[in-house]
N, C-alpha and C positions, 0 to 999 in steps of 0.2 A: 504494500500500500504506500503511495507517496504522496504524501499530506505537502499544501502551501501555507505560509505563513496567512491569512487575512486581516490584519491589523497588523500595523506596524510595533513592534515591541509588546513587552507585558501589563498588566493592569493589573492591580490588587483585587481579591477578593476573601469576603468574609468566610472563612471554614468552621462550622459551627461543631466544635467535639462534644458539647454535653450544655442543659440547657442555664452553666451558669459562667462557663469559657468559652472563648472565640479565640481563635488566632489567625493574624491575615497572610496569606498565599499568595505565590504568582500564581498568573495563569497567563494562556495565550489559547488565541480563539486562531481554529487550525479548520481546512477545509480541506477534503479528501480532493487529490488531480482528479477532475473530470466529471464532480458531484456536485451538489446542489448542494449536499447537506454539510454542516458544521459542527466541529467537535473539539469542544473544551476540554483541552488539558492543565492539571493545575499540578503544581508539586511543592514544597514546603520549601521557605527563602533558607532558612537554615533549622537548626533544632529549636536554637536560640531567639523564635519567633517572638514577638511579645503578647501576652496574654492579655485580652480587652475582658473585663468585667460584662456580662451582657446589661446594664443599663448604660453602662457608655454609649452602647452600638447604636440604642435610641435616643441617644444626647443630639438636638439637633439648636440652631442659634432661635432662640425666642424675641420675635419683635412685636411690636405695637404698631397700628398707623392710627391718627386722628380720626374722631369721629368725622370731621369737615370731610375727609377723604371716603369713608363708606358710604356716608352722604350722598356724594358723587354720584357712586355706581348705584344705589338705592332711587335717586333720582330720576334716573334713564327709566323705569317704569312709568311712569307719567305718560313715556310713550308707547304704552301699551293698547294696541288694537282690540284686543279681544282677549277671555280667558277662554278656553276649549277643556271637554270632557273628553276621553281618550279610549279604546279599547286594550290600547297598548300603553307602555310606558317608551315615550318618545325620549330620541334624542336627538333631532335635527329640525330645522325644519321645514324641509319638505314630507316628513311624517303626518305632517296635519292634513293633507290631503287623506293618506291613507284611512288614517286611525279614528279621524274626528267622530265622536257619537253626537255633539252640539257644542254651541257658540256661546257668550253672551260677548258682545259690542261695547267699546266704550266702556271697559271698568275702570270705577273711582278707587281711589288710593289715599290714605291717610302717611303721613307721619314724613323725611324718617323720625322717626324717637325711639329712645333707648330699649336695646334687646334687654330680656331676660336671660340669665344673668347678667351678661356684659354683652356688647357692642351695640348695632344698629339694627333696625329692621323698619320696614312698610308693610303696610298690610290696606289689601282690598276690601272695597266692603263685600258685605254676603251679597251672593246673586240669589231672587228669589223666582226672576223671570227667564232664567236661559232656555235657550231654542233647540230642541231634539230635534236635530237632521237626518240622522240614521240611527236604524235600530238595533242594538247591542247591549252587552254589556261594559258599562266604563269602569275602568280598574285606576286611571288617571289621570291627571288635570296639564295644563300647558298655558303659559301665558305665551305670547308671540306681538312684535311688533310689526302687523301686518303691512307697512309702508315701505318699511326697510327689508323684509323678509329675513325677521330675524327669531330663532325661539331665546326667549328670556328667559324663562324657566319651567320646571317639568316637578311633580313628585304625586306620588301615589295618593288615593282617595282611602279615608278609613277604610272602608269594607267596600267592594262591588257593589254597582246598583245597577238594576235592569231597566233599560230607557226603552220608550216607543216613538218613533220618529212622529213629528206633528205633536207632540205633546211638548210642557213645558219640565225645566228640573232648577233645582236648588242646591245652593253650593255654600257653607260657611266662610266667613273670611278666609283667605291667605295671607298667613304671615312670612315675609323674605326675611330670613334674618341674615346676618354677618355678624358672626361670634367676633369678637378682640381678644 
């Protein structure tokens, strides 16, 4: 078998011996002549690796940004087209074509004002009149900036509800939050 290098030099990687030591390895990312496929090899830098405690490995740097800044992006909903009820759990959006069970147009928006416990959030008021376009069951919800073709955001419905197209449905507030 005659492997090529595919990356230039080696890369550290975490080798996890037990779940309260780590110790870091080279490794090099090798691809077989003539294959599609790739195969890591790793081997130990010496005996004398250093031993990382495993809560180091999740030590990551902790920032803050201003509430003026979540603000910001909490703002951009204001220009929100419509909230949609879903059959699926969307992630794009051109899904709302697929997925849509109903619309409501034009949702109001309070705040931002402070998350529980910490940071920002907005919240829609409750729809009591949205519009069942087709018939399914919705499992979730979709805000979308219909001008811009953009989805804002997506998250699941407490439980299923079964809709019937030409009828109306109701929705509780949405709250977006941004923890700090």
């Amino acid at each position: 078998m005659t492997f090529q290098r595919v990356i230039a030099g080696s890369f550290p990687v975490i080798d996890s011996e037990s779940s309260t030591n780590a110790r870091v390895i080279g490794a090099t990312l090798l691809k077989e002549t003539g294959s599609s496929t790739n195969a890591l090899t790793a081997s130990a830098l010496t005996d004398s690796a250093p031993t990382i405690g495993a809560p180091a490995l999740l030590s990551l740097p902790i920032f803050q940004v201003g509430s003026h800044v979540l603000d910001y992006g909490l703002n951009d909903f204001t220009n929100a087209t419509a909230i949609h009820v879903c059959s699926q759990c969307i992630t794009q959006y051109s899904d709302i074509a697929v997925y849509t069970l109903g619309n409501y147009a034009s949702p109001t928006w309070s705040g931002p004002a402070a998350g529980s416990p910490t940071g920002r959030k907005i919240t829609s008021s409750a729809i009591s009149a949205g519009v069942v376009t087709n018939t399914g069951t919705a499992i979730g919800w979709a805000v979308i900036d219909g001008v811009n073709s953009r989805l804002m955001a997506t998250g699941p419905l407490a439980a299923p509800v079964a809709l019937t197209s030409g009828h109306n449905f109701s929705l509780d507030a949405i709250a977006i939050h941004y923890p700090q």
